[in-house]
C-alpha positions in Angstrom: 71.7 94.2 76.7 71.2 91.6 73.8 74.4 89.4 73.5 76.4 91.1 76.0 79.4 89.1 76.8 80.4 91.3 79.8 78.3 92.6 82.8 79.0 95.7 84.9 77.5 94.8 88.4 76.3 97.6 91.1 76.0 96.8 94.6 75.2 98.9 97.8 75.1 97.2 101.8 72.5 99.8 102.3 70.7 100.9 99.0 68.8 100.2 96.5 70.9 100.9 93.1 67.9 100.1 90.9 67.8 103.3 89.7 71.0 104.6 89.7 71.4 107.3 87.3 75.1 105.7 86.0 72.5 102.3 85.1 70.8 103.8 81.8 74.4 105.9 81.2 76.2 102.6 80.9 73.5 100.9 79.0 73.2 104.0 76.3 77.4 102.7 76.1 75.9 99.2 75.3 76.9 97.7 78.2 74.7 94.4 80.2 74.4 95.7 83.9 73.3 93.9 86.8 72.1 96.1 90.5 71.3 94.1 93.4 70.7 94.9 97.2 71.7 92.8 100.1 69.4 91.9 102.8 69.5 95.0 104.7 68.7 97.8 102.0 66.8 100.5 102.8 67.1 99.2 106.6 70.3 98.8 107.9 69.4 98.5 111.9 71.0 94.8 111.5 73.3 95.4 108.8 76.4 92.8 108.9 79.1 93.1 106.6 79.6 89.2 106.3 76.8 88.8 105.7 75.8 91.1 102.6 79.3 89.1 101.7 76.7 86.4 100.6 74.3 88.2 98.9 76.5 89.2 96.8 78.4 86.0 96.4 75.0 84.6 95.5 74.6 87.5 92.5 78.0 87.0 91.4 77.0 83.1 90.9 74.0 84.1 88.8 75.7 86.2 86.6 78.3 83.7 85.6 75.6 80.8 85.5 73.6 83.4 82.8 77.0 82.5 80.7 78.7 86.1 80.9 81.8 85.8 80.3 83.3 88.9 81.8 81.8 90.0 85.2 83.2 93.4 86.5 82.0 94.8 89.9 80.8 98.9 90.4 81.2 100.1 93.8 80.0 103.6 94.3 80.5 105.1 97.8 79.8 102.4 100.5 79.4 100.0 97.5 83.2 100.4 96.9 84.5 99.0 100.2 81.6 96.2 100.0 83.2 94.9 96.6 86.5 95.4 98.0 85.7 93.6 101.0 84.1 90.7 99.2 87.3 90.1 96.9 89.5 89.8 99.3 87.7 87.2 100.7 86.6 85.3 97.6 90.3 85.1 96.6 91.3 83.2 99.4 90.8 79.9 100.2 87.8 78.8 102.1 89.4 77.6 105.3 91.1 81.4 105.0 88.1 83.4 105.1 86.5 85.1 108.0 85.3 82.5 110.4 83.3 85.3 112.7 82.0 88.5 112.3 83.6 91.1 114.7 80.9 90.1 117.3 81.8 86.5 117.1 79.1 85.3 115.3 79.8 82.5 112.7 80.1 83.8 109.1 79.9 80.7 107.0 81.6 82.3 104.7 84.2 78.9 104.0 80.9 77.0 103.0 79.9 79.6 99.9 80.7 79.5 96.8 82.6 82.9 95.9 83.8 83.8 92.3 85.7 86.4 92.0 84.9 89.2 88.9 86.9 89.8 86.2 87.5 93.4 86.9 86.8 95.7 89.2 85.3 99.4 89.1 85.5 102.0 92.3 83.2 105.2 91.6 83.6 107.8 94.5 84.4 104.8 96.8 84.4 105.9 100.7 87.2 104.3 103.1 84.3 102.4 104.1 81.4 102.6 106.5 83.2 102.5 109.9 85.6 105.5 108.7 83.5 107.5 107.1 81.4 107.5 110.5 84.9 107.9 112.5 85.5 111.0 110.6 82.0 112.6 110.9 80.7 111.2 114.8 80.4 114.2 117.2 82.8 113.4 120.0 81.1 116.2 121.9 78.7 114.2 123.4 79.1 114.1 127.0 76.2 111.7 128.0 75.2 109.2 124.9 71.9 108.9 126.2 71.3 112.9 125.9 71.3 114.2 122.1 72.2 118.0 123.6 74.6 117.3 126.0 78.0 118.4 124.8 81.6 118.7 125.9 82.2 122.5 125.1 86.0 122.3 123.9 85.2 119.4 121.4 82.3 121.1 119.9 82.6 121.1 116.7 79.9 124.0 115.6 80.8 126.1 118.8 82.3 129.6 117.6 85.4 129.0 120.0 86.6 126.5 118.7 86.7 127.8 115.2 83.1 127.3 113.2 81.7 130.4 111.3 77.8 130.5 110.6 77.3 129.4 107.4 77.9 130.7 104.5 81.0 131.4 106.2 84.0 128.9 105.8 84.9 127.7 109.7 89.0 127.3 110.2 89.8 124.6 112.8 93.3 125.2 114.0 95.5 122.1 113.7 95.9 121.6 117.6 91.9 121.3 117.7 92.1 119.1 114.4 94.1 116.4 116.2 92.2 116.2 119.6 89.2 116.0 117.7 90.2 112.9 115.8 91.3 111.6 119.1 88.4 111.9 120.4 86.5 110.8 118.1 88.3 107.4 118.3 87.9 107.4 122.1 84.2 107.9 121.2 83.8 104.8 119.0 85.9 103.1 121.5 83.5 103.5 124.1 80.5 102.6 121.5 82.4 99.5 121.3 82.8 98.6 124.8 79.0 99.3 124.8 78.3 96.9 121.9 80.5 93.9 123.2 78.6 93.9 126.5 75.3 94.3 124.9 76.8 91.0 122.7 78.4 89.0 125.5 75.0 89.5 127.5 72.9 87.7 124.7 75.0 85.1 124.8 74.8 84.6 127.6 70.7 83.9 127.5 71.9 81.9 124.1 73.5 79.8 126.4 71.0 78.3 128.6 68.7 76.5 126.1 66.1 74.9 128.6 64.4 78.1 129.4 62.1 79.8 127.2 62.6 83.4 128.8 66.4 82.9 128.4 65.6 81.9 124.7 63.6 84.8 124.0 65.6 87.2 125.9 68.3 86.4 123.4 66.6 87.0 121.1 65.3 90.6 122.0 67.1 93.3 120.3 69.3 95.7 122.1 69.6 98.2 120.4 72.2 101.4 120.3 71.5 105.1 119.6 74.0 107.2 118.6 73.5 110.4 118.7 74.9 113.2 116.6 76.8 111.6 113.8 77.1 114.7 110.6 80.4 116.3 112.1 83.2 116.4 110.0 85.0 119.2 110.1 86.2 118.9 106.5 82.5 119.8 105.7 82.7 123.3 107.2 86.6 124.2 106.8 87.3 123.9 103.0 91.3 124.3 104.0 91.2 120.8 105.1 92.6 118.2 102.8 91.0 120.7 100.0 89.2 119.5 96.6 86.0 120.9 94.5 83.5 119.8 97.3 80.6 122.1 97.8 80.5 123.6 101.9 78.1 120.8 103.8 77.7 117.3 104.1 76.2 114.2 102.5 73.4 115.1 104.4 72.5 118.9 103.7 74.1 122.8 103.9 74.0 122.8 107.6 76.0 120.0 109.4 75.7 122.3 112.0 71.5 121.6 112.1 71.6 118.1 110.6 73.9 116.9 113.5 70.8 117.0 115.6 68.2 115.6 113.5 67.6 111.8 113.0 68.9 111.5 109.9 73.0 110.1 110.2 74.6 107.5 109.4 75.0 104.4 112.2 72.4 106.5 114.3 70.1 102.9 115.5 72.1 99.9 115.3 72.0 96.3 117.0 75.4 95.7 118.7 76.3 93.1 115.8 75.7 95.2 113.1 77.6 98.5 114.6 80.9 96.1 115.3 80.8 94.8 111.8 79.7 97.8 110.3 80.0 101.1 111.6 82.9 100.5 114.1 85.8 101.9 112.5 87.5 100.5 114.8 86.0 96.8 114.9 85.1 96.5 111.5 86.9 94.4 108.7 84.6 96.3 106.1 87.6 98.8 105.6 88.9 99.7 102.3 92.3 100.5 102.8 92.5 97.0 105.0 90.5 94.9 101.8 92.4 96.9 99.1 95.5 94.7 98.7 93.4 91.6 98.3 91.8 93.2 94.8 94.3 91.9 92.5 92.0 92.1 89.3 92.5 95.0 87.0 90.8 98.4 88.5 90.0 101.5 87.6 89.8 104.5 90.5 87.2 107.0 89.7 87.4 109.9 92.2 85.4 112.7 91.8 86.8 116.3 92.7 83.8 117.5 94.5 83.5 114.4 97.3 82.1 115.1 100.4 82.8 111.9 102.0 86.5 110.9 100.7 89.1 113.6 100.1 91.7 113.4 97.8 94.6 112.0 100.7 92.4 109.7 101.4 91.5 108.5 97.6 95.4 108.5 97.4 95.4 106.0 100.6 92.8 103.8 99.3 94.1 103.5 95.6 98.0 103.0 96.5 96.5 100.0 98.8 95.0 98.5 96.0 97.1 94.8 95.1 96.3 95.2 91.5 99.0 95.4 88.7 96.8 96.9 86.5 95.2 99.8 88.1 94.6 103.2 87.0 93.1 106.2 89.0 91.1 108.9 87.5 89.9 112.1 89.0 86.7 114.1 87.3 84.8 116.7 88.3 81.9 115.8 90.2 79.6 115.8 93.9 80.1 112.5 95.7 76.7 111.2 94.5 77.7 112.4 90.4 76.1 115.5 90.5 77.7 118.3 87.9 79.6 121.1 90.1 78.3 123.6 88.0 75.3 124.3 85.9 75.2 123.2 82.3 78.7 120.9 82.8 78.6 116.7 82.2 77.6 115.3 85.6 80.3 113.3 87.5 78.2 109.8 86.7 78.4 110.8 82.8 82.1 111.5 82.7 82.6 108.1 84.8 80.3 106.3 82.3 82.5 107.7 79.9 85.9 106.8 81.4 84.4 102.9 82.3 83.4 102.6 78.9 86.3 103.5 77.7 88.2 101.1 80.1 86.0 98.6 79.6 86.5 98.5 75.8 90.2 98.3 76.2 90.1 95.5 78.5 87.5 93.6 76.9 86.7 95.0 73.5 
């Protein structure tokens, strides 16, 4: 936008945001806005936290060295916990920063240059990649090398232990609702184990630097597949931390179907990328972890209809937040903006609204 002094910048770890449908809403406002991808859009197989951290460390440098003078970040969904993630490391001081990724791997994260934005916008922001895939991994699967095999009492889409056919609403008793987190946890927790052995073996070829074999096995991917990863209950039993969202997933009207397909989040991974990433256990990419380290004004955008964040979790995530200015917003909308209803303002037009209006206050 011709002599725009401020810049709203979107980022994804995973996505392309080039054609995000809040980019031309935010630009019919009159604002400048900046998308970029990290290194593992449209691919995330190897996808490290720390290191998107510099990809967008290396945007936010361009954008104040093209002599903006107000940067604000946009983090929709995974984007949110990405910017959230990246403040809190860019306000500390270099020798403070992560050294290692959760796999031990060096970050060089002290070396890079860092500035932090002027402002900071969550849209539908998920508690990050790791708990999203906590909430929604199967932890029915008795054998993670066989997609069907399944441990009857934890099965989520089995009629016994509450699931109705669709369109019917399932109702999950409470007592099944906490071993089902529990095992969920114990899931990851074995994913984990998997991951760090996987890890500890390639360094292990890393280490012996006279042999070419060695060398190459170290370098050979190992990879994990993890099966079954569209099972949250909350997409099936409305009752459960209730808002506006539509029955289904992220992923489609049948959880119960998608579940087995390939689609899914964190379903091929290396070992490095599933600790830094989709562990929500190993992972510092957490948004309730990174939120007190966003101390720059912020405004909460949480849309009634969200699939992937419900509203005691978007209560969680903004009371974490370390800013003194904040404000949190809730409008109608799908996790992704949609309307909720025919012929009503989509969520990304009210939110385009409510930045602008935020924006303007803030910065004129």
């Amino acid at each position: 936008m011709p002599g725009a002094k401020t810049v709203v910048c979107l980022a994804h770890p995973r996505q392309d945001l080039t054609h995000h449908p809040i980019v031309a809403e935010l630009l019919g406002h009159h604002h400048a806005v900046w998308t970029q991808g990290t290194r593992s859009v449209n691919n995330d197989i190897a996808l490290v936290h720390e290191q998107a951290l510099l990809d967008i460390a290396a945007g936010q440098k361009f954008l104040r060295m093209s002599g903006f003078e107000h940067v604000v970040t946009l983090g929709h969904s995974g984007g949110g916990t990405l910017f959230a993630y990246y403040q809190e490391q860019a306000a500390r001081t270099p020798d403070e920063r992560e050294s290692s990724t959760p796999s031990g791997r060096p970050t060089r994260l002290a070396a890079a240059t860092m500035p932090v934005p002027d402002a900071t916008v969550f849209l539908a922001p998920h508690p990050g990649q790791g708990a999203l895939l906590m909430k929604m991994i199967d932890p029915s699967v008795a054998d993670e090398t066989d997609p069907m095999s399944a441990v009857p009492e934890l099965d989520p889409y089995h009629p016994d232990n509450g699931f109705a056919t669709p369109p019917q609403d399932s109702a999950f008793s409470a007592e099944f609702v906490a071993r089902y987190r529990q095992a969920q946890r114990d899931r990851v927790a074995r994913i984990d184990n998997r991951a760090r052995e996987l890890v500890a073996e390639a360094d292990r070829y890393r280490a012996v630097t006279d042999d070419i074999i060695s060398r190459r096995r170290a370098l050979a991917p190992r990879l994990l597949i993890v099966y079954r990863t569209d099972a949250d209950l909350a997409c099936v039993d409305p009752t459960l931390d209730p808002n506006d969202r539509p029955y289904g997933s992220l992923f489609g009207p049948r959880p119960d179907l998608t579940n087995y397909g390939l689609t899914g989040f964190g379903r091929i991974t290396t070992a490095d990328a599933w600790l830094s990433t989709w562990s929500g256990l190993s992972t510092n990419a957490d948004f309730v972890r990174c939120a007190p380290g966003v101390r720059t004004p912020t405004l909460f955008i949480e849309l009634s209809g969200d699939q992937a964040c419900t509203p005691q979790e978007a209560g969680t995530m903004f009371n974490a937040l370390g800013a003194a200015d904040k404000q949190h917003l809730r409008l109608r909308g799908t996790h992704f903006g949609a309307a909720l209803t025919p012929g009503e303002p989509t969520g990304i037009a009210r939110a385009a609204q409510a930045i602008d209006s935020w924006l303007s206050d803030r910065f004129g």
